[in-house]
C-alpha positions as CSV (number, residue, x, y, z in Angstrom):
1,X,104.0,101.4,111.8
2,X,107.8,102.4,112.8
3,X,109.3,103.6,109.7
4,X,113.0,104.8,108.3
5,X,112.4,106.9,104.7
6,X,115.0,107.7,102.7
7,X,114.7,110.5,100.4
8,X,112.2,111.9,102.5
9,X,113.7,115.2,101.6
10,X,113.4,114.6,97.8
11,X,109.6,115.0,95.5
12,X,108.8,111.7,96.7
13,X,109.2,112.6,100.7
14,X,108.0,115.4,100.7
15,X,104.5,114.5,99.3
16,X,104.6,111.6,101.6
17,X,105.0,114.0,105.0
18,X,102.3,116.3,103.6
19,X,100.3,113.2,102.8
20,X,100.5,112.1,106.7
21,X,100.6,115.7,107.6
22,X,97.0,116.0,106.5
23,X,95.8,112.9,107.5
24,X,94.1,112.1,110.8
25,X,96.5,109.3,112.0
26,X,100.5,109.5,110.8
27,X,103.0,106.6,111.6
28,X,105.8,107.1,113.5
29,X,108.7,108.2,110.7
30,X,112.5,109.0,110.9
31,X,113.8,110.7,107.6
32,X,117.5,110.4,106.8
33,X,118.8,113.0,105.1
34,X,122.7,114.3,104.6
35,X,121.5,118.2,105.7
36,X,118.1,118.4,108.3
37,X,118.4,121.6,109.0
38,X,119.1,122.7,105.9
39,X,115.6,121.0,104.9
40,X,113.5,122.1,107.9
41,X,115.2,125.9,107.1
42,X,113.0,125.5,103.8
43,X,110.3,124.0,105.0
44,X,109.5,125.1,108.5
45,X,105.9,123.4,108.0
46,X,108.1,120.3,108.9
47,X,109.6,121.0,112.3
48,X,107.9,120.2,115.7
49,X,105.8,117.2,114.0
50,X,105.3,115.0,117.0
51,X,105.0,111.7,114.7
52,X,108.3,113.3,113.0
53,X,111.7,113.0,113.4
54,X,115.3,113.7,111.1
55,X,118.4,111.2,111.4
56,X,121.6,112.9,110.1
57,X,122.8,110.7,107.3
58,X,123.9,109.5,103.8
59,X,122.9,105.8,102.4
60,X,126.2,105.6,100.7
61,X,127.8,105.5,104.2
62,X,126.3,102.7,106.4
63,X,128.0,104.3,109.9
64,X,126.0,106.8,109.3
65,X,122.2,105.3,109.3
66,X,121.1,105.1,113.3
67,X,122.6,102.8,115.6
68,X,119.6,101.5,117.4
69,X,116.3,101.4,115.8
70,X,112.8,99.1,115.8
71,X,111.5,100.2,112.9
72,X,108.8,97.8,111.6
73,X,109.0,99.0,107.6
74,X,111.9,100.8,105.4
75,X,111.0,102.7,102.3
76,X,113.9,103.3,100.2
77,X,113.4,106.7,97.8
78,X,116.6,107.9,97.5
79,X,118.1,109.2,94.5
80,X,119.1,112.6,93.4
81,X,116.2,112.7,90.6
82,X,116.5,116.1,90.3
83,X,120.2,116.7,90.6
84,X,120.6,113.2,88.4
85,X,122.0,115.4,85.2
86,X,124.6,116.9,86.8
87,X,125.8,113.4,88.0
88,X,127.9,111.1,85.6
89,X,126.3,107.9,84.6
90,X,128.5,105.9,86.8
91,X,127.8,108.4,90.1
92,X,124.1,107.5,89.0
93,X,124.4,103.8,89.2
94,X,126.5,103.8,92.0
95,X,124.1,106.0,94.3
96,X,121.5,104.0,93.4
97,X,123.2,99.9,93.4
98,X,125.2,100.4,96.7
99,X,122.4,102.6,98.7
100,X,119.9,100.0,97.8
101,X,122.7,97.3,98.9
102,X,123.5,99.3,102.5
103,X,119.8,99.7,103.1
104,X,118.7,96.1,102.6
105,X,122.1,95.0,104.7
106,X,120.7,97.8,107.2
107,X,117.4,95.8,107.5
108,X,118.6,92.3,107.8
109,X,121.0,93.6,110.7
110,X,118.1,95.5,112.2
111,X,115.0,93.2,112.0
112,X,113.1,95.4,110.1
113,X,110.5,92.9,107.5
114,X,109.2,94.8,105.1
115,X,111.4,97.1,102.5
116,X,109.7,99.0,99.7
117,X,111.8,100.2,96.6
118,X,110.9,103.0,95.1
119,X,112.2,101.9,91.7
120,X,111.1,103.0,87.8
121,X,109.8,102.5,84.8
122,X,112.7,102.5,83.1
123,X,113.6,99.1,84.1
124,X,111.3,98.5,81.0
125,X,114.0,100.1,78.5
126,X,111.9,101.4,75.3
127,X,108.6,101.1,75.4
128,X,107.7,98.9,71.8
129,X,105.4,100.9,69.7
130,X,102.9,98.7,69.9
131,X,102.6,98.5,73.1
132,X,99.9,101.3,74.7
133,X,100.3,100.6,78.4
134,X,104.0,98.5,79.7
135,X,102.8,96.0,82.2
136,X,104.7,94.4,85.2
137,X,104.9,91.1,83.4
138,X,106.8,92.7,80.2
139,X,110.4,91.9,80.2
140,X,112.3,94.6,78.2
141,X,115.4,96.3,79.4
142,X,117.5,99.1,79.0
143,X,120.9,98.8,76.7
144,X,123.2,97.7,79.3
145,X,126.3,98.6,77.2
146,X,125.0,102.2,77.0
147,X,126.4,104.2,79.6
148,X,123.1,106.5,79.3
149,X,121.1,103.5,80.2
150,X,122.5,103.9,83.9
151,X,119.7,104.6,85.5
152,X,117.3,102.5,84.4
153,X,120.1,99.3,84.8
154,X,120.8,100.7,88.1
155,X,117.2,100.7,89.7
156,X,117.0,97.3,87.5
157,X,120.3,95.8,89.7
158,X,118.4,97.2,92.7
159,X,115.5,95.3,92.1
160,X,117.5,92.0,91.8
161,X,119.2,93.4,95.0
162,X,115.8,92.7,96.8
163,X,115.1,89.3,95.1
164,X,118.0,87.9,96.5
165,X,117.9,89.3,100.0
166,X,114.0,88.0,100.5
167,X,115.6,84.8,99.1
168,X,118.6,84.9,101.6
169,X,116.8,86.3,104.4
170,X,113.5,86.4,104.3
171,X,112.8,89.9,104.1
172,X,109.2,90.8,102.5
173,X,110.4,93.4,99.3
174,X,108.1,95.4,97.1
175,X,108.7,97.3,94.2
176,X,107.0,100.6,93.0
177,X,107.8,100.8,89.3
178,X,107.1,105.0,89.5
179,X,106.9,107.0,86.0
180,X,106.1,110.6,85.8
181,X,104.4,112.7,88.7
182,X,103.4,116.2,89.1
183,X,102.1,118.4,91.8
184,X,103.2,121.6,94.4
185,X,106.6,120.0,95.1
186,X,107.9,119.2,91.8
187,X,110.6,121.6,90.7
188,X,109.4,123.8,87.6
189,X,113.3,125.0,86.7
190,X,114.9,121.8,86.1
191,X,114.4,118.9,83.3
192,X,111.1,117.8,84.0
193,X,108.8,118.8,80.7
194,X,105.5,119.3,82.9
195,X,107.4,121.8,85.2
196,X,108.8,124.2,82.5
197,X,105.1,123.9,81.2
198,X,104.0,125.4,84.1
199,X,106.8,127.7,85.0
200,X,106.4,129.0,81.6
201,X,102.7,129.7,81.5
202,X,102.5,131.7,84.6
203,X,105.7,134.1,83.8
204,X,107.2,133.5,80.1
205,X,106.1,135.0,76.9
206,X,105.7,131.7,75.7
207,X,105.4,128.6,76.2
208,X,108.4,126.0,74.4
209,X,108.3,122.4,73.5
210,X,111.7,121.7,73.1
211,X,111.6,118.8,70.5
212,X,108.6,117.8,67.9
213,X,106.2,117.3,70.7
214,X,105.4,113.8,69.9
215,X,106.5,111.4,72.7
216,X,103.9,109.9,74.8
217,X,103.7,110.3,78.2
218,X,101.6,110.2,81.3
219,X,101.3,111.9,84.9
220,X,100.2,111.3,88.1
221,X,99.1,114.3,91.0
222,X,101.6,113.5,93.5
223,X,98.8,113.3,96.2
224,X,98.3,109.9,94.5
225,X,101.4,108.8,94.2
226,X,101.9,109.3,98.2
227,X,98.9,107.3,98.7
228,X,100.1,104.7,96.1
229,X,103.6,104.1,98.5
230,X,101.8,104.0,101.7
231,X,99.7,100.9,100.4
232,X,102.8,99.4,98.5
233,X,104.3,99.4,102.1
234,X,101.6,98.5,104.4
235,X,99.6,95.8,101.6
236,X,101.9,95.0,98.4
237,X,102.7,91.5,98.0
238,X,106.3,90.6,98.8
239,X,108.3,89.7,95.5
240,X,106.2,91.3,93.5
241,X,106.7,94.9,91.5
242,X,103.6,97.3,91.1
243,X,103.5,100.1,88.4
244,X,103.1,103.4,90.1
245,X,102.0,106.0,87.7
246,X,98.3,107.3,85.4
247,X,97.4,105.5,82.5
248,X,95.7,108.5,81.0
249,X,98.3,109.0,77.7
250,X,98.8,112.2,75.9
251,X,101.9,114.1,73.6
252,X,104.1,116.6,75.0
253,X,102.8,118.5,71.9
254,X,99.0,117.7,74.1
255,X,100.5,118.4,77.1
256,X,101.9,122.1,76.9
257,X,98.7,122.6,75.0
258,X,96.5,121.6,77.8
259,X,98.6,123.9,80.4
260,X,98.5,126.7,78.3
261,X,94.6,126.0,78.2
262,X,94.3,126.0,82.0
263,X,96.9,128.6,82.7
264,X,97.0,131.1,80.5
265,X,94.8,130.8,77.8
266,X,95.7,132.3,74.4
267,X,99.4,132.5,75.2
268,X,101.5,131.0,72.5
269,X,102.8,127.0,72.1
270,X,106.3,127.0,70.0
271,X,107.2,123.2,69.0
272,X,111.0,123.6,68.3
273,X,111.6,120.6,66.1
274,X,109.1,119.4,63.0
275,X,107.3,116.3,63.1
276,X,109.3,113.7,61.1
277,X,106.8,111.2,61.3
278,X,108.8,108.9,63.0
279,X,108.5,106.4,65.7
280,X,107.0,108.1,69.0
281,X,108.4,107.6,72.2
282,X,106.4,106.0,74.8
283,X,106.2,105.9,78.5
284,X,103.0,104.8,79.8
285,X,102.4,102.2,82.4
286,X,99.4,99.8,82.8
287,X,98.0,100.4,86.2
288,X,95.7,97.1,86.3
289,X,97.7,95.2,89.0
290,X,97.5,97.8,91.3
291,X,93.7,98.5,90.7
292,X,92.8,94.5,91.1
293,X,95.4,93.5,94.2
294,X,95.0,96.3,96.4
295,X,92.2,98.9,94.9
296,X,94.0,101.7,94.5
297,X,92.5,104.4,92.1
298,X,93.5,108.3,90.6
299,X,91.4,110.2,92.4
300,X,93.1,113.5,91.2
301,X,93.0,114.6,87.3
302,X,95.8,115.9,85.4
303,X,93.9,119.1,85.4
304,X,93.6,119.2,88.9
305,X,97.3,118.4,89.5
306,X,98.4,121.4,87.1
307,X,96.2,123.7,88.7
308,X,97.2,122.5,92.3
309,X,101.0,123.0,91.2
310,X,100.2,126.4,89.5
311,X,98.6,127.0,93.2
312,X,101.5,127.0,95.2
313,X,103.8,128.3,92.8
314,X,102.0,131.3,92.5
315,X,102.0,131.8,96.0
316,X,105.3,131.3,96.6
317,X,106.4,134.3,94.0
């Protein structure tokens, strides 16, 4: 396998290099990225791979991506998950709508047949209540006239983007629905709850649930979710979309609880906001698809992806 990865610089890349970093054969993979060196300055463990090389480049400009390639697959991961706040709604769903555009355009030129998405669950929209686990086959979709809804119409558009370019030309498109990860690359100082979790049982007074600690969520160890990708590329079925995520549910409330348990033990839980007794919020995906066409399994707990995270954070102070 010859492969171009965007976002190989993002959570998502980087747990795919250390996945084929530690594994005893590794395609051959070019990662585009707007600042290499910057990167490989951070992450030194990168450099000198011999199944390794950076492309200088952004998806939003198409002179940019390599002139010449053979590359057999594309995986598509691009989006600035972390830094996606700090972008306005309509920066979101351009970034996302026109890279997907410029890289399917890039491997129709090229020759390149197969093109994995990394997309998300929020295509879905809201997750009903009484609904446990969202499955590929349900049909819900974020508010389109809500500007927040941006991101989840965006990767939705994206999607569609890849129906009609394996309709037009034949190219063989999979989607990897992801939902929520964790594991030693996931920032602990940004907006992801699991991450403050963490960052706030090895060095705060306290840990905070900022809300009423009832929505619903799941994670998968990112050592998973790399594995998950590589057979979405290599063995998903073209056309079709595969949830990428654990079906193992729990509260935030559960959640912080559950760190605190593994990470500091006795160390106060504050839930900011009361329980109303409202509706909870749900994001939980059903996994059987995946299981049944291509056998894929968790073979990492939630424990042992907190404790692997708290790991390397720890050694890294």
């Amino acid at each position: 396998m010859k492969l171009l990865l965007t976002g190989g610089t993002g959570f998502f890349g980087k747990a795919l290099l250390r996945h084929w970093q530690a594994a005893s054969a590794a395609p051959r993979v070019t990662v585009l990225s707007r600042d290499p060196e910057g990167f490989l300055a951070r992450h030194p463990e990168f450099a000198a791979l011999p199944w390794l090389r950076f492309h200088a480049g952004d998806i939003l400009d198409p002179a940019s991506l390599p002139a010449t390639a053979s590359f057999t697959h594309l995986l598509h991961a691009a989006a600035d998950s972390t830094l996606g706040p700090r972008l306005t709604p309509l920066q979101r769903y351009t970034q996302i709508v026109d890279g997907t555009r410029h890289l399917l355009d890039y491997a129709v030129a090229h020759g390149i047949p197969r093109f994995l998405l990394a997309s998300s669950g929020g295509v879905y929209g809201a997750q009903p209540q009484d609904m446990s686990h969202m499955p590929e086959d349900y049909h819900g979709m974020p508010d389109p006239l809500d500007a927040q809804s941006a991101y989840g119409v965006a990767k939705r558009c994206a999607e569609h983007l890849c129906a009609l370019y394996a309709q037009q030309h034949g190219l063989q498109t999979v989607a990897a629905r992801c939902f929520a990860f964790v594991g030693r690359d996931l920032p602990l100082d940004v907006h992801f709850a699991i991450g403050n979790f963490i960052r706030e049982a090895l060095a705060r007074p306290r840990i905070t649930v900022n809300g009423d600690g009832t929505p619903v969520r799941s994670y998968m160890d990112q050592r998973d979710l790399a594995r998950w990708l590589e057979a979405l590329l290599q063995r998903g079925r073209a056309g079709q979309a595969y949830n990428v995520g654990s079906d193992a549910a729990l509260t935030i409330a559960g959640l912080a609880h559950q760190v605190r348990d593994l990470l500091a033990p006795g160390k106060p839980v504050h839930i900011a906001a009361q329980d109303t007794g409202g509706p909870r919020s749900r994001y939980v995906p059903c996994i059987a698809k995946a299981r049944a066409e291509l056998g894929l399994d968790l073979r990492h707990t939630l424990q042992d992806a907190v404790l692997e995270t708290a790991r390397h954070a720890e050694a890294a102070r």
